[in-house]
C-alpha positions in Angstrom: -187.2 185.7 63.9 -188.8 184.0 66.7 -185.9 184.6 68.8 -185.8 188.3 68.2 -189.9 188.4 69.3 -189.0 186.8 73.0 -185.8 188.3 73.3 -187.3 190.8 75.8 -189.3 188.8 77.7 -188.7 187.7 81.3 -190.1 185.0 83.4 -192.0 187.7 85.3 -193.6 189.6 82.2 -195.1 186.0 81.1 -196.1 185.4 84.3 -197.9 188.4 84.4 -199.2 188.3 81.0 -200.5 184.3 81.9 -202.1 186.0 85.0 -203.9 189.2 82.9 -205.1 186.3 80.5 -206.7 184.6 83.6 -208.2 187.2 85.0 -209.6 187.7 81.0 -211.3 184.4 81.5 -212.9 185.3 84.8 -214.4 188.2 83.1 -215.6 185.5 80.1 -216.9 183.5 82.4 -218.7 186.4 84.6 -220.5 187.4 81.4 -221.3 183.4 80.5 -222.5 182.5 83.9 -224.4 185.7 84.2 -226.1 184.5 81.3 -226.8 181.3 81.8 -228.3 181.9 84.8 -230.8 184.3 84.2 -233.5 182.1 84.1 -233.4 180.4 88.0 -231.5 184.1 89.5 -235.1 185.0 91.2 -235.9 181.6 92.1 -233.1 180.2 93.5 -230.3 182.3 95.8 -227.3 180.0 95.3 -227.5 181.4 91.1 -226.0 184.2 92.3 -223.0 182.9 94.6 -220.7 182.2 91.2 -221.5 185.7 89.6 -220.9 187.8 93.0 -217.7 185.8 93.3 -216.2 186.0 89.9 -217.1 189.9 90.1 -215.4 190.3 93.2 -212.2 187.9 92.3 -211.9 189.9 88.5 -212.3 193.3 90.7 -209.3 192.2 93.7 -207.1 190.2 90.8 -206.9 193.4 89.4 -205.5 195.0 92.4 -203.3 192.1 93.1 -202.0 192.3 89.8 -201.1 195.6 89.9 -199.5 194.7 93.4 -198.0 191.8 92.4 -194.8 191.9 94.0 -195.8 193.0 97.8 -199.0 191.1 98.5 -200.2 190.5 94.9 -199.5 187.1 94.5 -200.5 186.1 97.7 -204.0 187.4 97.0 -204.2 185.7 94.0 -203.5 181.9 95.0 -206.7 183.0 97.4 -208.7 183.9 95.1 -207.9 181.3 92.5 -208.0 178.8 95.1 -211.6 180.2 96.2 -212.7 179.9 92.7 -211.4 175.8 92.5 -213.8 175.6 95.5 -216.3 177.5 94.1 -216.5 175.0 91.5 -216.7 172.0 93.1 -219.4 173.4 95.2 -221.0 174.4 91.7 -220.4 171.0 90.5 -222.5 169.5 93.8 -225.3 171.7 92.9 -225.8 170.8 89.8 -225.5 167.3 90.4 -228.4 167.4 92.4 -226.3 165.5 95.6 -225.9 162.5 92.7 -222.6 163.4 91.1 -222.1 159.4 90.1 -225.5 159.3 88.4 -225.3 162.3 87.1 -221.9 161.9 84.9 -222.7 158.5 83.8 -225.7 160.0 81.6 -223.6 162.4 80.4 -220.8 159.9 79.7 -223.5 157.9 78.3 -224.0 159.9 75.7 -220.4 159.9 74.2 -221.0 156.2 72.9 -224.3 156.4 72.3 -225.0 156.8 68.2 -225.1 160.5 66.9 -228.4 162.1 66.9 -229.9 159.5 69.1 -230.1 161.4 72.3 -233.5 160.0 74.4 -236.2 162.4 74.5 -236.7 164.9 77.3 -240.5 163.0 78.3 -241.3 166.7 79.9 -239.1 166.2 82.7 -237.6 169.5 84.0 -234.2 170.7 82.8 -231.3 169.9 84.8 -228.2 172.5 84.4 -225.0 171.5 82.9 -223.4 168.8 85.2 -219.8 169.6 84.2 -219.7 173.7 83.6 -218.9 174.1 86.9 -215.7 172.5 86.5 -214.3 174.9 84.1 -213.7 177.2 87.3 -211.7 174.5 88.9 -209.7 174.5 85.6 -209.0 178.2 85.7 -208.4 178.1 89.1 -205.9 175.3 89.1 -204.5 177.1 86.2 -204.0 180.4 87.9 -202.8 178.5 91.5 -199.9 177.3 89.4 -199.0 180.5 87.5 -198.5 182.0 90.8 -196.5 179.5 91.8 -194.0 179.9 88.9 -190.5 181.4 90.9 -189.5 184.5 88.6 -186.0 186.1 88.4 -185.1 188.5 90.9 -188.3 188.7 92.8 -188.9 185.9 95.6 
């Protein structure tokens, strides 16, 4: 049965289905950044560098996509590797310039005892050390999906 589901498909339609998914997650991640920014987007200009980005990278991937086979895929690894760089750079922000000291109190956390987090003594909220990562992730993700050589099409 199985068989008879994937008989069809080629390298290059999984390919491109992989890359339609990613592009899905930009958009995800467009409306979940866009979100969780609201709160500093009129204090702070750099808010709005990831949201601009992923709006312009889920408007071009689309083109590429649908041009996949001249200059398609070539656009893509830029773009995916713009949004890898995008979140290390996001991943500097929020660590305030103290990535080390900033992970160990959120590793710190795993092996402390559940429901024994130390108590916010009014200090201000920082944002989410390791959120940014999840556009290296995708962008590592859709880097190597581009790489993949498909039949027939060099």
């Amino acid at each position: 049965m199985a068989e008879s589901i994937f008989q069809g498909l080629t390298t290059r339609n999984i390919q491109i289905a992989q890359l339609g998914l990613l592009l899905g997650g930009i958009s995800l991640l467009l409306v979940e950044i866009r979100f969780e920014h609201q709160a500093v987007l009129a204090d702070k200009w750099q808010a709005w560098i990831p949201i601009t980005y992923l709006a312009l990278a889920l408007l071009l991937g689309t083109v590429a996509l649908v041009c996949l086979r001249s200059f398609g895929k070539n656009l893509l690894i830029v773009l995916f590797s713009g949004l890898a760089a995008l979140g290390i750079a996001g991943f500097c922000f929020h660590s305030l310039g103290k990535p080390v000291k900033q992970v160990s109190e959120v590793v710190s956390v795993d092996f402390s005892k559940p429901g024994q987090l130390k108590a916010d003594d009014g200090e201000e909220s920082h944002p989410p050390i390791l959120a940014p990562l999840a556009l290296v992730g995708l962008g590592v993700l859709g880097i190597s999906t581009c790489l993949i050589k498909t039949e027939g099409v060099s």
